[in-house]
C-alpha atoms as one frame of an Amber mdcrd trajectory, in Angstrom:
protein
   0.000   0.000   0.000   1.544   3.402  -1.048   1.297   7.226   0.844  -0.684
   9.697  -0.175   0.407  12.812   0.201  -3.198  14.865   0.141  -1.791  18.481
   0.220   0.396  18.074  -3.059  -2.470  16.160  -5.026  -3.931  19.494  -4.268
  -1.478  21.750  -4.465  -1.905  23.455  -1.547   0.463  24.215   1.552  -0.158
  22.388   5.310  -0.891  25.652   6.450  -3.763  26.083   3.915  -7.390  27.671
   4.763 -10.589  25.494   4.753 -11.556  27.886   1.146  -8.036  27.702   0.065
  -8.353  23.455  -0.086 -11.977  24.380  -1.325 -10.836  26.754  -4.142  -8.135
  24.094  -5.166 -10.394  20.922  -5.349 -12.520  22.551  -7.710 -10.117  23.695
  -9.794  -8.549  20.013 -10.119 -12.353  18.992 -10.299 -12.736  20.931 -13.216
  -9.504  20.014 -15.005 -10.134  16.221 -14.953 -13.667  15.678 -15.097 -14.502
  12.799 -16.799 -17.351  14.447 -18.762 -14.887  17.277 -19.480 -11.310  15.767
 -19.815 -10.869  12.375 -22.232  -7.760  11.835 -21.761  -5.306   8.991 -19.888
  -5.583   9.035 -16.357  -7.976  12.383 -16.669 -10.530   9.759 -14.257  -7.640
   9.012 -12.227  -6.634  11.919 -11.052 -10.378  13.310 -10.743 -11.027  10.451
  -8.215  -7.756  10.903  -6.080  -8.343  14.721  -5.805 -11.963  13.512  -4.294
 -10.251  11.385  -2.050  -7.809  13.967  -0.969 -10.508  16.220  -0.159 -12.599
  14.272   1.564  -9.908  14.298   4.217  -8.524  17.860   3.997 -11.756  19.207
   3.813 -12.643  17.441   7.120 -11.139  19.013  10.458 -11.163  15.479  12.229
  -9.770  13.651   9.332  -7.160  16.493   8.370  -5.948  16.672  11.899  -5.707
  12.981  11.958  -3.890  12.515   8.720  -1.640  15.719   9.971  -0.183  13.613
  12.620   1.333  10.958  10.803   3.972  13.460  10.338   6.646  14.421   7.154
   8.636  11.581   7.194   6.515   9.879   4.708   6.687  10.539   0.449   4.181
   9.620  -2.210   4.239   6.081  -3.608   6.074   5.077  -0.121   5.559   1.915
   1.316   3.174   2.586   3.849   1.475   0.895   7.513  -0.381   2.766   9.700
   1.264   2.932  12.892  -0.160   1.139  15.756  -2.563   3.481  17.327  -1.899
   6.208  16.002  -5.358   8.017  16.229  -4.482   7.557  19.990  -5.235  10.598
  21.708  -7.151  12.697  19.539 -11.356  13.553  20.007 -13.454  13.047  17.400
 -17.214  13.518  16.863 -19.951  11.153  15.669 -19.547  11.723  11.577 -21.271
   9.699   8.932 -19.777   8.584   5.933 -22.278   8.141   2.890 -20.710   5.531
   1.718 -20.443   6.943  -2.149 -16.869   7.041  -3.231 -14.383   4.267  -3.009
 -11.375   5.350  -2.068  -8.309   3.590  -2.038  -6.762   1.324   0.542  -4.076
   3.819   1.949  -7.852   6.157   2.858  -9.475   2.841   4.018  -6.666   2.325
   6.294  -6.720   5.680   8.127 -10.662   6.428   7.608 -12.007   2.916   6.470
 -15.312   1.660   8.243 -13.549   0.826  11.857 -12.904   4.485  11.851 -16.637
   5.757  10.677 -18.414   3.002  13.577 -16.090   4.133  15.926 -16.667   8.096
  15.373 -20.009   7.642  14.047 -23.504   9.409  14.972 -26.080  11.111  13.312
 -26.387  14.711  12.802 -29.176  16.455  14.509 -30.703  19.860  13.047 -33.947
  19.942  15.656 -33.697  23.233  17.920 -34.020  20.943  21.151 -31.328  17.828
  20.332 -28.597  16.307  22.553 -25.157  17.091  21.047 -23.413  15.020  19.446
 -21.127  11.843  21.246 -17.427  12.212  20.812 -14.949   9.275  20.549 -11.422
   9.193  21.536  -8.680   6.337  21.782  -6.673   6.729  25.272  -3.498   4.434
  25.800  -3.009   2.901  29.178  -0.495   1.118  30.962  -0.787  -2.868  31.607
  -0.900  -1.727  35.355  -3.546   0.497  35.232  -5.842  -2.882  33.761  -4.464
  -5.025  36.638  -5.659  -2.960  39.446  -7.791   0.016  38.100  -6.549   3.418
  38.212  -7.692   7.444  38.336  -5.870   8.647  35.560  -5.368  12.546  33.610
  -5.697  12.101  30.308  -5.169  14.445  27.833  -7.223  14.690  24.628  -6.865
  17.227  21.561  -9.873  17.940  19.865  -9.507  19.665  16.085 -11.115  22.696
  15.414 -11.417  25.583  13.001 -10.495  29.137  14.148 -12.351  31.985  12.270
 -10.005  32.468   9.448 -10.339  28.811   8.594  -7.193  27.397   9.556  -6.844
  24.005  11.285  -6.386  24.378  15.029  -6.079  21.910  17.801  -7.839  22.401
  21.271  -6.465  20.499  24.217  -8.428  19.690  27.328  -7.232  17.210  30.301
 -10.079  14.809  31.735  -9.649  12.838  35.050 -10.645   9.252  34.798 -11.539
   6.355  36.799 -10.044   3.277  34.532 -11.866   0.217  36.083  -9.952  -3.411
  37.119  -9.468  -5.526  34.568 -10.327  -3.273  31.247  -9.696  -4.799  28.257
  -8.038  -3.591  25.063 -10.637  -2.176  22.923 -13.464  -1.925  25.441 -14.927
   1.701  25.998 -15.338   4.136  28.926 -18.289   6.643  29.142 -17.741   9.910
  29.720 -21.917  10.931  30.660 -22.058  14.412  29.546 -18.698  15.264  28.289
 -19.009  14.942  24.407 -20.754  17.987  22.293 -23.179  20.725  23.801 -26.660
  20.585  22.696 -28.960  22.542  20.992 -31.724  24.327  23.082 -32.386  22.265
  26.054 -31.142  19.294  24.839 -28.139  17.611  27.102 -24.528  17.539  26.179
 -23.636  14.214  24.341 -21.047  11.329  25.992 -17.397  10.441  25.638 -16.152
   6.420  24.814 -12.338   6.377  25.313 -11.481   3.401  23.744  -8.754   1.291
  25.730  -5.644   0.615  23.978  -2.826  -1.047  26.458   0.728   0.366  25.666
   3.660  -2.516  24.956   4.751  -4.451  28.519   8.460  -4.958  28.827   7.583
  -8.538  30.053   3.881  -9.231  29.465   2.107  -9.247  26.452  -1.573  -8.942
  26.002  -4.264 -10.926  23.921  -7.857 -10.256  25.313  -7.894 -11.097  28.984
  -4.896 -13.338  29.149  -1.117 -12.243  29.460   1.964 -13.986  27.415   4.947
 -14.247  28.794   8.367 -15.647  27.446  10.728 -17.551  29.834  14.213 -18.263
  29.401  15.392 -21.581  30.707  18.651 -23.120  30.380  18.742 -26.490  28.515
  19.804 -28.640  31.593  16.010 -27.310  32.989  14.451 -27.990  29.994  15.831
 -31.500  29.397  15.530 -32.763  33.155  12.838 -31.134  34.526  13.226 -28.224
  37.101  11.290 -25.844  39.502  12.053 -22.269  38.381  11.297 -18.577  39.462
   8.421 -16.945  37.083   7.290 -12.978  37.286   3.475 -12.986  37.230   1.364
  -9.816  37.637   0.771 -11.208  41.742   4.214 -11.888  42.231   6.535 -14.705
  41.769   5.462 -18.258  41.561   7.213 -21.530  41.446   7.038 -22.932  37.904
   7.187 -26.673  36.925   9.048 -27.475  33.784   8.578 -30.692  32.684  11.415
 -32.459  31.717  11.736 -33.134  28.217  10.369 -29.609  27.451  11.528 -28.048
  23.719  11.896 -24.811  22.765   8.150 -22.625  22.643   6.359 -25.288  24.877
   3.712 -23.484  26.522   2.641 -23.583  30.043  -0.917 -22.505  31.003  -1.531
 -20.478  34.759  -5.019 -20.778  35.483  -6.655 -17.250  36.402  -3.138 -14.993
  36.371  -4.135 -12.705  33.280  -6.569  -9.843  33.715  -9.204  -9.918  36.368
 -12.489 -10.278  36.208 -15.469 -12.303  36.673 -13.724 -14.694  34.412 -10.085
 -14.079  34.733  -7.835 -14.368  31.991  -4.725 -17.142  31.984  -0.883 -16.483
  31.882   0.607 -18.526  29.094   4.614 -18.806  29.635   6.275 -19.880  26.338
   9.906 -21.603  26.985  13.012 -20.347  25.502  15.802 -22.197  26.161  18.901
 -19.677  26.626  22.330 -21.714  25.501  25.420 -20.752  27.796  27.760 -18.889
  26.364  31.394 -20.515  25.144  33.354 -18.332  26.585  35.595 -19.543  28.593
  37.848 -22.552  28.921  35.806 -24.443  30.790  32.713 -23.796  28.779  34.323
 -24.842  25.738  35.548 -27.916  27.497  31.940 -28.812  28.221  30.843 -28.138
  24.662  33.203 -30.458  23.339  32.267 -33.252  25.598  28.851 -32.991  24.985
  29.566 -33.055  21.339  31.560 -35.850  22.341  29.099 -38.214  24.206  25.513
 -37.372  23.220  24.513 -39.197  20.244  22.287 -35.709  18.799  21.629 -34.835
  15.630  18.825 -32.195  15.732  19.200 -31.864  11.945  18.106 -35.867  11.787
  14.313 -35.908  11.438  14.397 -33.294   8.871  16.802 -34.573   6.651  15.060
 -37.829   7.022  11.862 -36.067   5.627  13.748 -34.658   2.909  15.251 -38.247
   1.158  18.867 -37.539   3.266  18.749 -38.945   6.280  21.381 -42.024   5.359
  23.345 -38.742   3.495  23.465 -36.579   6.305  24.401 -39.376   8.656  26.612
 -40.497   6.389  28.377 -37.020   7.128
């Protein structure tokens, strides 16, 4: 999937006015119309000039696209970054669903992006505003035991001359025990004013849980990678483990190979149903470097009848070969 780069398909400056990206999309409109323009890629560049405007001409959507930053250049290879709509308040918007844009716009604005920040527009004189929508990252820690947290939010916004400005306001919030990645916290009354009498409309944060140094995280249950040296692995041994209540005393069976996984009932996130912590082995080989190390080496290469090359070749038609060898 390649960049886009929105402002030069338009030919307009970051810093350019709502009417200035207005003035500029009809003008390209114009040029490569379809009914108006026959030639080679005429259609092409029509339809890419929509999409580009779709998204400068939004606030939300400009400010969002905005943040990915410079470091990017037409045609580049491109993947979103993970979360990176984190932080940023958007309103309920619908899309109508009449252009089809291209992949790099479906994976910025695509449908997750419209059900997430989507909500109806309401015109009646007495209407609740409109619900806002905003991805917060938390810590691992805050999930484990719950948390009151500041969070910081930027909201884009139009000033009076029409440039793109971004307004920043700093909630406090209660994150519950055990939230999950992707679940959402409402904020009663802190979304849009209404119209009239009408209440204001309600704030989701949706959860996103920032990368553990130990623990990762797959719904409610934790993963966890454990070195153990091969004597452990191939005998059998009682071990120390981290686990988000402390540390336990972990079994390994002897025998164990390299990414066996062990299963610990009810240690991932809490909750009615608690998730599990899964430790995957990784057996850590000493290092040869010193004399006595090496020694060792060489008398295990010595004694131990191992191939660990033997099944495969075997599979492959060489096994007599490779032994051979």
């Amino acid at each position: 999937m390649e960049y886009k780069d929105y402002y030069e398909i338009l030919g307009v400056e970051k810093t350019a006015t709502q009417d200035e990206i207005k003035r500029a999309y009809r003008k390209l409109a114009r040029k490569y119309h379809p009914d108006l323009n026959k030639e080679e890629g005429a259609e092409d560049k029509f339809k890419e000039g929509g999409e580009a405007n779709e998204v400068l001409s939004d606030p939300e959507k400009r400010a969002a696209y905005d943040q990915l930053g410079t470091s990017y250049r037409p045609g580049q290879d491109f993947q979103p970054p993970p979360d990176w709509d984190a932080g940023y308040e958007f309103s309920g918007r619908d899309g109508d669903g009449a252009h089809e844009f291209s992949d790099f716009f479906e994976s910025l604005f695509g449908r997750e992006f419209q059900q997430q920040r989507g909500g109806s527009s309401r015109t009646q004189f007495h209407a609740k505003g409109q619900d806002h929508h905003a991805k917060v990252l938390i810590d691992l820690e805050d999930a484990l035991h719950g948390a009151k947290r500041t969070i910081g939010l930027k909201l884009p916004e139009l000033t009076e001359g029409g440039h793109l400005a971004i307004r920043e306001r700093n909630l406090e919030v209660t994150i519950p025990k055990g939230v999950r990645e992707g679940q959402h916290i409402r904020l009663k009354g802190q979304g849009a004013p209404g119209m009239g009498s009408g209440g204001a409309g309600d704030l989701f944060l949706e959860i996103a849980i920032r990368p553990h140094p130990v623990y990762s995280v797959q719904g409610s249950d934790l993963y966890l990678d454990l070195p153990v040296t091969p004597w452990e692995a191939a005998r059998g041994a009682k071990v120390k483990a981290p686990t988000p209540g402390g540390v336990v005393d972990l079994n390994i069976p002897n025998g164990s190979q390299q990414g066996r996984k062990l299963r610990l009932k009810g240690r991932g996130l809490p909750g009615k149903t608690p998730g599990d912590l899964y430790v995957t082995l990784k057996i850590a080989l000493p290092p040869a470097d010193s004399a006595v190390a090496k020694k060792l080496y060489e008398q295990m290469a010595k004694d131990l009848d191992f191939n660990p090359r033997e099944k495969l070749m075997r599979a492959a038609g060489q096994g007599e070969k490779a032994r051979a060898k």
